[in-house]
N, CA, C and O atoms as a printed pandas DataFrame, in Angstrom:
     atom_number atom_name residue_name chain_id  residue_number  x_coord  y_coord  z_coord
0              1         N          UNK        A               1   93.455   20.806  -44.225
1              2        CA          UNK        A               1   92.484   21.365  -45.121
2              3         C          UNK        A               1   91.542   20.281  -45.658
3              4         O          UNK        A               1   90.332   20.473  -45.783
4              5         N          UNK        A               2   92.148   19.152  -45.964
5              6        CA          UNK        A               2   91.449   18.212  -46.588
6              7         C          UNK        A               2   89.993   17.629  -45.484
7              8         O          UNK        A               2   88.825   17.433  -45.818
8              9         N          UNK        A               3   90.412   17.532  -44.615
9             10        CA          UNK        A               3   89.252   16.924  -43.104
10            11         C          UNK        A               3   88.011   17.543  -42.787
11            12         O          UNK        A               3   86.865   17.166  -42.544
12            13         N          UNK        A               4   89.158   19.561  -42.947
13            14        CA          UNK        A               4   87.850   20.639  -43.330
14            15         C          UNK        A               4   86.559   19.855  -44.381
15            16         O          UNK        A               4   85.581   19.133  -44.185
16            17         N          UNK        A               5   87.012   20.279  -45.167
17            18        CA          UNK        A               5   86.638   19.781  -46.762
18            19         C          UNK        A               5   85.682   18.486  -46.260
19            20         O          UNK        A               5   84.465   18.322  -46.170
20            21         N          UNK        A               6   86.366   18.003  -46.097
21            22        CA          UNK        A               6   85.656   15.928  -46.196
22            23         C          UNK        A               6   83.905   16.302  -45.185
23            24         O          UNK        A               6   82.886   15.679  -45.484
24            25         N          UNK        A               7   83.915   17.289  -44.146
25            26        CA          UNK        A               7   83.049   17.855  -43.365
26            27         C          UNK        A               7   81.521   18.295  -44.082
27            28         O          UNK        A               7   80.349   18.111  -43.757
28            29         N          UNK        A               8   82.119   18.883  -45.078
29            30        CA          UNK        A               8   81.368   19.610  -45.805
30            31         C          UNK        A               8   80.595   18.456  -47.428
31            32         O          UNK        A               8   79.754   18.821  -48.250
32            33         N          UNK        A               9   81.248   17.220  -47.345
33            34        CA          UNK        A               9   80.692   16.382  -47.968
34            35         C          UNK        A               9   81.675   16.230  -49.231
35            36         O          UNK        A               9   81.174   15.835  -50.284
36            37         N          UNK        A              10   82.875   16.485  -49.187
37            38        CA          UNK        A              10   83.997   16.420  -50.432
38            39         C          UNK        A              10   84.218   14.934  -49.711
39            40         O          UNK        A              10   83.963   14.463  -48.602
40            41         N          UNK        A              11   84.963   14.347  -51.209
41            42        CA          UNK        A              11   85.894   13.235  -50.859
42            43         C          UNK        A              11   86.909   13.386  -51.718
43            44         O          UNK        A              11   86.612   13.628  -52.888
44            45         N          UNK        A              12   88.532   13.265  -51.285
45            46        CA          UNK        A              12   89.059   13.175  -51.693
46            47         C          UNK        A              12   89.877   11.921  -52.291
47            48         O          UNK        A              12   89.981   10.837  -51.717
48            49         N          UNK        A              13   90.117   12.062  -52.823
49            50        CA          UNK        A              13   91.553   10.396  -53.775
50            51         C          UNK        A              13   92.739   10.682  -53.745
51            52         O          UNK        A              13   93.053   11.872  -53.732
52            53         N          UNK        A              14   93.487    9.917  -53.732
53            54        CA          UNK        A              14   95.018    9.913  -54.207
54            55         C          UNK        A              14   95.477    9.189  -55.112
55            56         O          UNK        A              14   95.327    7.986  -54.896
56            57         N          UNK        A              15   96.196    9.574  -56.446
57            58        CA          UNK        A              15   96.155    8.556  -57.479
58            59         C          UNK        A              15   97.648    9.177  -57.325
59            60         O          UNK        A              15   97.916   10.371  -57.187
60            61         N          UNK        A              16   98.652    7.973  -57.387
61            62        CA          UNK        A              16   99.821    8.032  -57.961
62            63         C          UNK        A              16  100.851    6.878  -58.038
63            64         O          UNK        A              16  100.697    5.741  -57.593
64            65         N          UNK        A              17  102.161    7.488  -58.825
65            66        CA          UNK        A              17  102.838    6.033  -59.615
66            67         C          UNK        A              17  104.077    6.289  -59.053
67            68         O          UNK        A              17  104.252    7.397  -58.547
68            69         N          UNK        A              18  105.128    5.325  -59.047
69            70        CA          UNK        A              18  106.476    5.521  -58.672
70            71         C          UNK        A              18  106.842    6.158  -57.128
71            72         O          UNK        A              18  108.040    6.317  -56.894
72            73         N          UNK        A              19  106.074    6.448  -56.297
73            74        CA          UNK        A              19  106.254    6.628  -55.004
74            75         C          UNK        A              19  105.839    6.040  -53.894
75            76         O          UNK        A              19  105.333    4.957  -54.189
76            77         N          UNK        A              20  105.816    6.240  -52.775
77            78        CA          UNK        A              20  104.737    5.406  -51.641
78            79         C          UNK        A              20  103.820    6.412  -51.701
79            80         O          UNK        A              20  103.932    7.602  -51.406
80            81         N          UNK        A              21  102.451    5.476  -52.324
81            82        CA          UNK        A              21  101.256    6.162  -52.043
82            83         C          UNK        A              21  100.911    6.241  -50.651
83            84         O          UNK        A              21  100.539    7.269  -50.084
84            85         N          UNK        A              22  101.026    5.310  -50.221
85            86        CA          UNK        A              22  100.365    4.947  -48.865
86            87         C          UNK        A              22  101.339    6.273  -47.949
87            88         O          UNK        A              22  100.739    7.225  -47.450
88            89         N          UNK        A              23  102.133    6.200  -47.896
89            90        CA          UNK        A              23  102.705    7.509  -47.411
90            91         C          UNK        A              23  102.513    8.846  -47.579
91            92         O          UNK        A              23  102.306    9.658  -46.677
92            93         N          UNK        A              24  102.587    9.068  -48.776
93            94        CA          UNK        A              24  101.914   10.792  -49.664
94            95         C          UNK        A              24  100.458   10.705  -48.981
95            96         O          UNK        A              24  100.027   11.722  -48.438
96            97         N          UNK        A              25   99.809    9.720  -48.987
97            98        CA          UNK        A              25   98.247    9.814  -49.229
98            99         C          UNK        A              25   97.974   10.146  -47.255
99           100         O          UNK        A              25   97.143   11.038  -47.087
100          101         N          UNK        A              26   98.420    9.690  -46.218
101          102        CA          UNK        A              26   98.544   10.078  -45.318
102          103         C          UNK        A              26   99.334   11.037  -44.975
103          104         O          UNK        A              26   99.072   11.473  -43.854
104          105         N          UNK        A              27  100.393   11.650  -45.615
105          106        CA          UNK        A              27  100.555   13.277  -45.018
106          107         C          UNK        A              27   99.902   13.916  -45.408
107          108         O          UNK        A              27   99.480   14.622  -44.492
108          109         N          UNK        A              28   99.257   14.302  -46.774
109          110        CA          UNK        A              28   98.159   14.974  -46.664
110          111         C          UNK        A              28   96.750   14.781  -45.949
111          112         O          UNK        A              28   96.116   15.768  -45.576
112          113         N          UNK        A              29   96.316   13.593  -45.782
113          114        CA          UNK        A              29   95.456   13.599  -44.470
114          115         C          UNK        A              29   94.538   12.537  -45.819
115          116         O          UNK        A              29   93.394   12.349  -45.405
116          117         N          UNK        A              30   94.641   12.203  -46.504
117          118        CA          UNK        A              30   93.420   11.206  -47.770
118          119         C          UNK        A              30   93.546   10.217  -46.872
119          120         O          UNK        A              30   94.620    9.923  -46.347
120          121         N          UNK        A              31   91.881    9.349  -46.526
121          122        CA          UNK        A              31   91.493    8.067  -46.017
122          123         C          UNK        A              31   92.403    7.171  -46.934
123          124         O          UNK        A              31   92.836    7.477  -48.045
124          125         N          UNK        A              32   92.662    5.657  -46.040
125          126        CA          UNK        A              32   93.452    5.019  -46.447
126          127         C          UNK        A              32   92.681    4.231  -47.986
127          128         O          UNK        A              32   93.271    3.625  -48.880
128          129         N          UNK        A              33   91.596    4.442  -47.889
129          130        CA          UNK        A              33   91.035    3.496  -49.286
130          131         C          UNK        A              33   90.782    4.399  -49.976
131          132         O          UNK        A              33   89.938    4.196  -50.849
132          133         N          UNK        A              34   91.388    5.724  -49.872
133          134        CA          UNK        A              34   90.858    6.790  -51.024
134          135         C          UNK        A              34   92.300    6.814  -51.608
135          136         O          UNK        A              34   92.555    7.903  -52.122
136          137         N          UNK        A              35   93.557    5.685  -51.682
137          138        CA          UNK        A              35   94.345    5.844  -51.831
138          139         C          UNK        A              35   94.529    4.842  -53.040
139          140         O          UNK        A              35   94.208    3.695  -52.729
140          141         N          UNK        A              36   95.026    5.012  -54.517
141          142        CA          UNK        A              36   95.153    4.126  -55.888
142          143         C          UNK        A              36   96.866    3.916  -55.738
143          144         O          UNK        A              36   97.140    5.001  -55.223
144          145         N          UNK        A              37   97.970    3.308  -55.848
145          146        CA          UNK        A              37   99.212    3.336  -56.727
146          147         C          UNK        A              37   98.168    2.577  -57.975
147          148         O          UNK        A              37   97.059    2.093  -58.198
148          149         N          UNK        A              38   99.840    2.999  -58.695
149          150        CA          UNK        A              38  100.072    1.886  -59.744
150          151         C          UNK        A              38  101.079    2.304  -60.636
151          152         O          UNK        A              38  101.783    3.294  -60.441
152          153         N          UNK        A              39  101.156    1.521  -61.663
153          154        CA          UNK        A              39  102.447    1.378  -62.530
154          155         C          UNK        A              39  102.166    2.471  -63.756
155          156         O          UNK        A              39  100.971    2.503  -64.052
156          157         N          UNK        A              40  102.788    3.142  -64.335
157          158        CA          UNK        A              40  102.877    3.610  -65.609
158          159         C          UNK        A              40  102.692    2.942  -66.936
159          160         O          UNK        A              40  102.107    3.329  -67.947
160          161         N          UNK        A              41  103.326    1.868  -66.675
161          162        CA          UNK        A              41  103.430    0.580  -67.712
162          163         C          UNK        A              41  102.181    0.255  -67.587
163          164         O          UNK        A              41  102.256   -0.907  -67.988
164          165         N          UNK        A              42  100.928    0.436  -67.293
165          166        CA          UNK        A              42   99.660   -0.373  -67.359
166          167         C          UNK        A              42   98.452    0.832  -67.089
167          168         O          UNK        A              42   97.458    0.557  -66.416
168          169         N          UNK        A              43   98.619    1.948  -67.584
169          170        CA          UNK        A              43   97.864    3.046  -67.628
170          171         C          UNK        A              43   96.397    2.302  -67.751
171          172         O          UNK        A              43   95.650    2.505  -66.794
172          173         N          UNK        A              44   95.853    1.400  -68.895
173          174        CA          UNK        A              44   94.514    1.159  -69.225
174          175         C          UNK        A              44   94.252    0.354  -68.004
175          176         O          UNK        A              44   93.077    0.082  -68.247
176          177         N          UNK        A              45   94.412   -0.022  -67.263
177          178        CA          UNK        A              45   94.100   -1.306  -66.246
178          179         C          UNK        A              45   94.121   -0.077  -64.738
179          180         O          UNK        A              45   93.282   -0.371  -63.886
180          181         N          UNK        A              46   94.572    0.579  -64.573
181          182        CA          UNK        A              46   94.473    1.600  -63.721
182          183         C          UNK        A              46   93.510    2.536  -63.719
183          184         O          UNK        A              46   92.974    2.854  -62.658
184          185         N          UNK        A              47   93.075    3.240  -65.189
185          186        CA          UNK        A              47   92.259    3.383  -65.491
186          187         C          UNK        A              47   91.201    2.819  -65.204
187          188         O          UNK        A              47   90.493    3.254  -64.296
188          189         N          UNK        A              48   90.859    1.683  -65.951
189          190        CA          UNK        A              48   89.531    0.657  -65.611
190          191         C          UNK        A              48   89.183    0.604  -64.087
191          192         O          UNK        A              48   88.007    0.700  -63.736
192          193         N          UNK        A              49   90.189    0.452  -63.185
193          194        CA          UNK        A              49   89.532    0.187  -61.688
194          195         C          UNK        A              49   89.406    1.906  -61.407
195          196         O          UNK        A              49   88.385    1.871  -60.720
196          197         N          UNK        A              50   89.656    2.932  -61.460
197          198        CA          UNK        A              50   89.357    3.905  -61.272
198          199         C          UNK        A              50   88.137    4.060  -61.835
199          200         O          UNK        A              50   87.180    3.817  -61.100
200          201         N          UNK        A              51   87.939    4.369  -62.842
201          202        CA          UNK        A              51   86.607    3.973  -63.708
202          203         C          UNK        A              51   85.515    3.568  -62.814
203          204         O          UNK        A              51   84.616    4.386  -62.621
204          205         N          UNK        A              52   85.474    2.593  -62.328
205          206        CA          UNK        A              52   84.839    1.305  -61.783
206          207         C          UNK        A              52   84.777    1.980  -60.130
207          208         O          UNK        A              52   83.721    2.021  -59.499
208          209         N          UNK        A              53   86.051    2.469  -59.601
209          210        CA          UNK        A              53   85.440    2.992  -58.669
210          211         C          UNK        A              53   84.676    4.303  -58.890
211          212         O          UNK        A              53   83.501    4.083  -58.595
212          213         N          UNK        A              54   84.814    5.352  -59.215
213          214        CA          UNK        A              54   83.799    6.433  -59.898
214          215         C          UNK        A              54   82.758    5.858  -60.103
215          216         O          UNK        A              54   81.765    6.423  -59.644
216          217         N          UNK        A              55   82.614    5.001  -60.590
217          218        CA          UNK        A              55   81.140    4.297  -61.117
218          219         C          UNK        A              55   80.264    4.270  -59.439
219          220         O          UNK        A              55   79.485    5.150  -59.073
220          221         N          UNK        A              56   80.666    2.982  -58.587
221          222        CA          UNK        A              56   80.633    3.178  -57.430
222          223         C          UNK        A              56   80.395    3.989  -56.747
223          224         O          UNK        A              56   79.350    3.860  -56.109
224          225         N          UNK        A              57   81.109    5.056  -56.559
225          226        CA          UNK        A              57   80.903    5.974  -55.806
226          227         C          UNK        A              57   79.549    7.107  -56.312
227          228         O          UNK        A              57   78.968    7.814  -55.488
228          229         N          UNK        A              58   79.263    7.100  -57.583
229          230        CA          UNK        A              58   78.273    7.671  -58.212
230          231         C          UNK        A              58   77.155    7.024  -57.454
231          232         O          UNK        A              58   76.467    7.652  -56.650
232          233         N          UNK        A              59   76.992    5.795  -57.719
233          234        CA          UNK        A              59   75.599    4.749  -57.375
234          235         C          UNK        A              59   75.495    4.781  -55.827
235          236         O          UNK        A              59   74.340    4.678  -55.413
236          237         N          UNK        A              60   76.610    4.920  -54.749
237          238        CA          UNK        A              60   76.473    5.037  -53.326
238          239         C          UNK        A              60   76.117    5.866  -52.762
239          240         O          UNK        A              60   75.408    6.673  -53.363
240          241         N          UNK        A              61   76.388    6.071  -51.481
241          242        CA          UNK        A              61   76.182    7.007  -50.605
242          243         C          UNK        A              61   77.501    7.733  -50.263
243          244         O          UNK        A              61   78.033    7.825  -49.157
244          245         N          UNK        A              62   77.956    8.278  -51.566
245          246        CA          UNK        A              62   79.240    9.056  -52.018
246          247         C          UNK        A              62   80.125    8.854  -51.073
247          248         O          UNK        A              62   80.446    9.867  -50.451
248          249         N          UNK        A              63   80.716    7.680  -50.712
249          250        CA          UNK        A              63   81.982    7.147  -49.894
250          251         C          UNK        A              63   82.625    6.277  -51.087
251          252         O          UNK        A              63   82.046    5.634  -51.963
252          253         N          UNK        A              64   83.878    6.438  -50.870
253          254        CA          UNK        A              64   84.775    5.572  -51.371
254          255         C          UNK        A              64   85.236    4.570  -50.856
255          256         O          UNK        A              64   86.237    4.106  -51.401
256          257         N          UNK        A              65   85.018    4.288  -50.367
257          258        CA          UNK        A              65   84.757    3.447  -49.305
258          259         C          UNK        A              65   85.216    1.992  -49.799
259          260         O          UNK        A              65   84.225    1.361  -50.168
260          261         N          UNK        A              66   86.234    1.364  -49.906
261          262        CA          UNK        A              66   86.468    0.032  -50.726
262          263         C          UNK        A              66   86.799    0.512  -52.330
263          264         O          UNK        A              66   86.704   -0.296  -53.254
264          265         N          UNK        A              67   87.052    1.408  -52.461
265          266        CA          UNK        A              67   87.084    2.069  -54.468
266          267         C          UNK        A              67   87.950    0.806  -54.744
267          268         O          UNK        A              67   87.400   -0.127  -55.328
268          269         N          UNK        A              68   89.186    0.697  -54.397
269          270        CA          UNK        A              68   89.526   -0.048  -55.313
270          271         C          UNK        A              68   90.908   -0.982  -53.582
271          272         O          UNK        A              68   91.238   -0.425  -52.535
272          273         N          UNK        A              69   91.244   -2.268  -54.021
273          274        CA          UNK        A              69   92.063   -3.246  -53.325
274          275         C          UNK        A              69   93.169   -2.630  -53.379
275          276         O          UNK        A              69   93.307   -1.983  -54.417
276          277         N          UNK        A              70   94.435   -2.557  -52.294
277          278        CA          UNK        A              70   95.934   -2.112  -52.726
278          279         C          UNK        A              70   96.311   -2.679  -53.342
279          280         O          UNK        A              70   96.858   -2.053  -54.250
280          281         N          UNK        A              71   96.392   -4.068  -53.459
281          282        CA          UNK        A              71   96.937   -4.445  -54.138
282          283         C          UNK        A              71   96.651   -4.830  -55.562
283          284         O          UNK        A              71   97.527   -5.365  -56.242
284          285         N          UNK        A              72   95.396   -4.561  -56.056
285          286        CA          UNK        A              72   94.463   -3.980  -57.178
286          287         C          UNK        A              72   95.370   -3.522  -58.131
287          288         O          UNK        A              72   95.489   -4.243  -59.121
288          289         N          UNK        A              73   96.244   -2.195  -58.069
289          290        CA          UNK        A              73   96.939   -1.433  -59.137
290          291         C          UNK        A              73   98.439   -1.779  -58.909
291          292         O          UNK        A              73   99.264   -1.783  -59.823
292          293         N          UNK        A              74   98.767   -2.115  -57.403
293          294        CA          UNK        A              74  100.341   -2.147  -57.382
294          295         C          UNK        A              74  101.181   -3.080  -58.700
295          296         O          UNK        A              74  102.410   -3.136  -58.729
């Protein structure tokens, strides 16, 4: 469903904590850089690079394209 979607000019993200993102974020079919972990313990700093990518992606040519480093939030 998601690939449908991405066709039509959606982009999707994957934001999540305590699991393998990188895993979740490829069974549902999310590009590998549309993919955030991070910790619970550091909500504001996860925030901020999300932030920052939104920002980004506003000012581009609506790709996420680089949003944020893996190892950025881990």
């Amino acid at each position: 469903m998601i690939k449908a979607y991405e066709t039509e000019g959606w982009t999707f993200l994957y934001l999540g904590a305590d699991h393998d993102v990188w895993a979740a974020g490829e069974e549902l079919g999310v590009a590998e850089h549309n993919r955030i972990t991070f910790l619970k313990d550091d909500l504001n700093q996860t925030f901020e690079c999300l932030s920052a990518a939104t920002a980004r992606y506003r000012r581009s040519d609506r790709s996420f394209n680089g949003a944020a480093e893996p190892d950025t939030l881990s």
